[in-house]
C-alpha positions, 0 to 999 in steps of 0.5 A: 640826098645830101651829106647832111640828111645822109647822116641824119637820116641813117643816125645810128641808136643809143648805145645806152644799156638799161637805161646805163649811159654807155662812158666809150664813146664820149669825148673827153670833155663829154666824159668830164661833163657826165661825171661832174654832173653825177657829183664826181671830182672833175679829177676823175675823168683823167684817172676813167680815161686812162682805166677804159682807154689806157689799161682796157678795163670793162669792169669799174670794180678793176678801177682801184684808184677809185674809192668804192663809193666812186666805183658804186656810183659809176655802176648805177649810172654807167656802163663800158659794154663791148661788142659781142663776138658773133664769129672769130676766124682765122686765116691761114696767112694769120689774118684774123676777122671778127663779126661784131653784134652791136647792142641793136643786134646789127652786126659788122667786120673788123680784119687784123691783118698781121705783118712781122713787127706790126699789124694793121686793123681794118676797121667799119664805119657803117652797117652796110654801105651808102654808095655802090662800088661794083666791085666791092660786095659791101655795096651791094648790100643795102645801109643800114645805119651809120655807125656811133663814134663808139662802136668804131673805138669799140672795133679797136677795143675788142681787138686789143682785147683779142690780142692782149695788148693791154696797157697801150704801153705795151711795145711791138704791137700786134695792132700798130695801125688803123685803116678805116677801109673796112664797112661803109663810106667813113666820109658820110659817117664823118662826124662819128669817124671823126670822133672816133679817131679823136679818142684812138689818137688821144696820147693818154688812151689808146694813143695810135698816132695819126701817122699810123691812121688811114682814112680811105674814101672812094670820093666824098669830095667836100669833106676831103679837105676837112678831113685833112684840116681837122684829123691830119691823118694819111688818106687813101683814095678808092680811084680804080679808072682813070676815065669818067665813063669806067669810073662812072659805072665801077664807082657811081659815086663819080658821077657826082664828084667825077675824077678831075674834082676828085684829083684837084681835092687831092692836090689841096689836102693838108699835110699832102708831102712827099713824106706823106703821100696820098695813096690811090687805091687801083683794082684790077679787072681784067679786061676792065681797067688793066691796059698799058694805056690805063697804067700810062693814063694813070700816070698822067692823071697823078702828075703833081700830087705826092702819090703811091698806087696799091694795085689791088688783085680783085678778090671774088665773091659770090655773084661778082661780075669781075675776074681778076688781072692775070699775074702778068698783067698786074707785073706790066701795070706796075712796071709802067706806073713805077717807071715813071717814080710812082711806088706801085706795090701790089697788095698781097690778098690777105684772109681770102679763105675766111671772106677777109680780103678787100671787097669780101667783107660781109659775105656769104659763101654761097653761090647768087641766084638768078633771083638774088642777083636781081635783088642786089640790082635793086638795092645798088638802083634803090641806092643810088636813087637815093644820092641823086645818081639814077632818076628811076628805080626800075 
């Protein structure tokens, strides 16, 4: 199935409540157009913008600056509806998760991940998953539907709201970072992601700035080089083999776009510096992918591009089929990769208790069954069948 179809075929609904078009979401010329149309001052849109994205209000009776008759008008024609909190946990490490309800009644995560002087927020861009990493337990779930450009912002909304970081002046931030790593594949959600962003980036709303915005994919490579041109922000790139034959098995997705068109998307990414690295992401499985000859591999792979590697302890699930790299052997890798100039800091699991860590999310605790393992394995073969990567479903 191509990018195209993908995205049309897995179109998320109308986020529309009682026949009440929902305002977050649009763009901001989209938002100047509903309101013009409704018979609102075209002035109008800056000063909704900034109440919705700037101060966090979800109530057009907290928008003062409007005379009540503007604010009646928006209340029979508009909505700005949030999510709805189906579980909130908290990690011992202070990791915080969410399960989001959306309108249709389909449900997503989104993880803070708190540091000493900022947090990152690891944000879904689909119910579900198109492709079929073998270690991530997202993939092996069926997808559902793409998600809307305003249930991504809406991820980032419900989580300032969670924090008190209203208005989005507000210094020492909580949420100073987005990385969009969390549910799904942003890149065959490009046009919502992209959107999406748009709004969190602009600098009289929210106003995360691009440099504080990571795009992770494990290998859409004919929207890499637009995603550089049109959004400019970090990218992170799920790699985690260094041959076609692993990566072909660990991360299908190769099988169409194998590692050297993947490494050579890299190399021609806007704004790639030294300055602004291209960060590859490396799981490691034990006895899988984490040899001295892997570590040495990778080296050689990435000579050339400005790159940092996250090795990623292999946080379990229920049914994996992986274990992790022994302490030890995470400690040689890294040492082999940074011997040769390459930052290889490895990512401290954060949130494993509450099923947060990378690769958990959407997870139950709960031991797989024989019979639900072969479900799984029918999902991953239906999937993949669908982007052109098996032949047959068996």
């Amino acid at each position: 199935m191509g990018i195209t179809n993908h995205a049309k075929n897995f179109a998320a609904p109308s986020t529309d409540v009682d026949g009440k078009r929902n305002l977050i979401g649009l763009s901001y010329e989209e938002l100047t157009e509903a309101l013009t149309t409704l018979g609102l001052e075209k002035f109008r849109a800056k000063q909704i913008w900034s109440w919705i994205y700037f101060h966090g209000a979800t109530d057009f009776d907290k928008m003062t600056t409007l005379a009540k008759p503007a604010r009646d008008k928006l209340k029979a024609h508009f909505t700005v509806t949030r999510p709805t909190i189906s579980q909130d946990q908290k990690s011992d490490d202070g990791t915080r998760k969410w399960l989001l309800k959306m309108l249709d009644g389909q449900e997503v995560e989104c993880v803070h991940i708190p540091e000493s002087d900022r947090g990152a927020l690891c944000v879904s861009s689909q119910v579900g998953c198109t492709l079929t990493c073998r270690f991530c337990h997202t993939g092996t779930q069926r997808l559902v539907r793409n998600l809307e450009a305003s249930e991504i912002v809406m991820q980032v909304m419900l989580a300032r709201d969670a924090l008190g970081e209203w208005p989005s002046t507000r210094d020492n931030r909580l949420l100073s970072n987005i990385v969009m790593m969390g549910m799904g594949e942003p890149l065959y959600n490009y046009e919502n992601v992209a959107k999406a962003l748009r709004i969190i980036m602009h600098g009289e709303g929210i106003a995360i700035s691009k440099r504080k915005i990571t795009l992770s994919t494990s290998g859409v490579v004919p929207l890499i080089k637009r995603c550089g041109d049109e959004l400019d922000v970090g990218l992170a790139v799920s790699l985690h083999a260094v041959t076609d034959e692993l990566r072909d098995q660990i991360v299908p997705i190769n099988r169409k776009y194998p590692i050297k068109e993947l490494l050579q998307a890299c190399r021609d990414y806007p704004g790639a510096s030294n300055s602004r690295r291209i960060t590859f992401e490396y799981v490691m499985l034990k006895g899988i992918n984490d040899s001295p000859a892997d570590a040495k591999q990778l080296v050689r792979l990435l000579r050339g591009i400005p790159a940092k590697i996250n090795l990623i302890p292999f946080n379990p699930w229920p049914g994996a089929p992986f274990e992790c790299s022994s302490g030890n052997t995470i400690k040689k890798f890294g040492d082999i990769v940074n011997a040769e100039g390459y930052s290889s800091p490895i990512r401290t699991p954060r949130g494993r208790d509450i099923m947060a860590a990378c690769g958990q999310l959407k997870s139950a605790s709960i031991r797989v069954s024989a019979t639900e393992r072969a479900a799984i394995d029918k999902i991953i073969a239906e999937k993949e069948l669908a982007q052109g990567l098996t032949s047959q479903v068996v």
